[in-house]
C-alpha positions in Angstrom: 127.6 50.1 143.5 125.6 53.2 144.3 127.5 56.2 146.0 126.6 58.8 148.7 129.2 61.1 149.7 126.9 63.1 152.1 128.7 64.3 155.0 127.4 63.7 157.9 125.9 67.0 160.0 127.7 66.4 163.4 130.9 66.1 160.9 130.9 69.6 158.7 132.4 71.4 161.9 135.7 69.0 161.8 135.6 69.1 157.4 135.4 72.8 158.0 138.2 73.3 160.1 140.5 70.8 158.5 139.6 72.9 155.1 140.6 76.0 157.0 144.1 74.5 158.3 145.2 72.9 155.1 144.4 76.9 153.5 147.4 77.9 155.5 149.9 75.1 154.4 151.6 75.1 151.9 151.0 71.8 149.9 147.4 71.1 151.3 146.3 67.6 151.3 142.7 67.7 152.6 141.5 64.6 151.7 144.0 62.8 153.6 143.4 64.8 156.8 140.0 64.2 155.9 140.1 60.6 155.8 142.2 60.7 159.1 139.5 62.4 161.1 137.2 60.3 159.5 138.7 57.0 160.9 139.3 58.5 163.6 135.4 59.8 164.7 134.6 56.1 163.1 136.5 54.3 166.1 135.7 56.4 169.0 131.6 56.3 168.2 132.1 52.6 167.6 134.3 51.9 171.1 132.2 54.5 173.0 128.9 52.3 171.6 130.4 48.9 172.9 131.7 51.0 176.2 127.5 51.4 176.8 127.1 47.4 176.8 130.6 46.5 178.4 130.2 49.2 181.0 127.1 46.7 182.5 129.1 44.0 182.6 132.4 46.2 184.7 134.4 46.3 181.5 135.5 48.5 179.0 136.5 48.7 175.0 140.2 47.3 176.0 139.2 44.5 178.5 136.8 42.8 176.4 139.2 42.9 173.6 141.2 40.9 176.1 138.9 38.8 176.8 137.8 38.4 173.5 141.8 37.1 172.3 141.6 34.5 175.0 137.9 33.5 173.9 138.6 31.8 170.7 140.0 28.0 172.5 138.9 27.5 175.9 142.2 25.9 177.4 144.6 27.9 175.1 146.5 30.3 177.1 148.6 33.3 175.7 151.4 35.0 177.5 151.2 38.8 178.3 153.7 39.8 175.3 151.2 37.8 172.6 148.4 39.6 174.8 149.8 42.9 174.1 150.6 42.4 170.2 146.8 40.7 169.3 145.3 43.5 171.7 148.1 46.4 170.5 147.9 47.8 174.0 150.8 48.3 175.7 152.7 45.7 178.0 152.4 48.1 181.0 148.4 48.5 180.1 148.1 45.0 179.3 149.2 44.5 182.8 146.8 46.9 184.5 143.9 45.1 182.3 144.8 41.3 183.7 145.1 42.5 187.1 141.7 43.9 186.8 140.1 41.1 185.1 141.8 38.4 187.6 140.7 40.1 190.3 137.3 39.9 188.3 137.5 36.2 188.4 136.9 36.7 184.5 141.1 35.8 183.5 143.4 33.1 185.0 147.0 33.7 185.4 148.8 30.3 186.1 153.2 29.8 185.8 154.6 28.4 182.2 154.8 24.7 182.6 157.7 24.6 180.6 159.1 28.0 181.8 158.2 29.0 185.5 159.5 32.7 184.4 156.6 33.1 182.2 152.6 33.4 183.0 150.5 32.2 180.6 146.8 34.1 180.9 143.8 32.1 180.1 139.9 32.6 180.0 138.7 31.7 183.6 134.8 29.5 183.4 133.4 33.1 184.4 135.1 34.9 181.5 134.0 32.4 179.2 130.2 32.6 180.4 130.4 37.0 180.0 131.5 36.5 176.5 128.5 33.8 175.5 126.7 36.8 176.9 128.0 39.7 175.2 129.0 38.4 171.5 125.9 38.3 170.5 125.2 41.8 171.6 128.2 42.9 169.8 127.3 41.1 166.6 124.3 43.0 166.5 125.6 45.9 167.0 128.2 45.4 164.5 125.7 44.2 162.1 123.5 47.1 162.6 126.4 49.6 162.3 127.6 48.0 158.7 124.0 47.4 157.5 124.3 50.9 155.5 126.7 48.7 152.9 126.3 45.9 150.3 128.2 42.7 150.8 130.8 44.5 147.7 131.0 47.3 149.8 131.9 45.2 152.8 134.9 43.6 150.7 136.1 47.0 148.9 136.4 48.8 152.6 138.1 45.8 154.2 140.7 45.6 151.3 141.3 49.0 151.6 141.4 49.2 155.4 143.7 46.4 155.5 146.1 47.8 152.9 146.6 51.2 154.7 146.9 49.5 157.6 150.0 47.3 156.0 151.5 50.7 154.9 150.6 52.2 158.7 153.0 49.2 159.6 155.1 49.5 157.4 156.0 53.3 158.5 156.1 52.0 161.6 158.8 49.4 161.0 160.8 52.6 159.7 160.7 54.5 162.7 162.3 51.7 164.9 
């Protein structure tokens, strides 16, 4: 598997910067600030590139991820809670986003047959219509953006991806 470590131009300013900070601490560990940043500048270009196609359509990076959770069975229905772990917004801003998207027509919030308490949320016919539209939009977009790698390359980064994110949640668990 061929390797380019190039950085990108509209990255040197942030490599340069994070090289001068870790110069003035005591046990420097550039790479990992570098790999930080890089994550980092990889999710906000590829949210604010969805943002430009959801924005059309009155949504945003967070609803359609919504959306997209209660996309995958038609009648299924999820309760805010399971909304908020699968989406790993907030309850409150999981809140905010179904309000929105009911009053969109797009989500349908109906009592817990079993347990009036509880809402269950599910995809509204309207919903289900704007993500026929958009998926393909977004798979092209994804394809285009991981295009630059092999199939191999695809596998290596989503092991490793998937194994700092077990030890991100593992850290996590420690906190509590």
């Amino acid at each position: 598997m061929e390797q380019q470590n190039l950085t990108p131009p509209r990255f040197v300013p942030v490599e340069k910067r994070i090289a001068q900070v870790c110069t003035r601490l005591p046990e420097p560990e550039f790479r990992n600030v570098v790999l930080k940043h890089l994550v980092k500048h990889i999710n906000d270009l590829m949210v604010t590139d969805a943002n430009h196609i959801f924005r059309k359509n009155g949504l945003n990076h967070v609803s359609f991820s919504a959306l997209l959770m209660l996309y995958r069975a038609e009648l299924e229905t999820i309760n805010p809670s399971g909304l908020s772990e699968v989406t790993g917004e907030s309850r409150a801003n999981v809140t905010r986003i179904c309000d929105d998207l009911v009053a969109k027509g797009l989500l349908i919030r109906d009592p817990n047959p079993e347990d009036r308490r509880r809402i269950d949320l599910r995809l509204a016919p309207a919903g289900a219509e704007l993500m026929e539209a958009l998926l393909p939009h977004m798979r092209d977009r994804l394809c285009k953006a991981f295009a630059c790698f092999s199939d191999e390359e695809k596998v290596l980064l989503e092991g490793l991806l998937k194994r700092l994110l077990s030890e991100l949640y593992k850290m996590d668990e420690q906190v509590d």
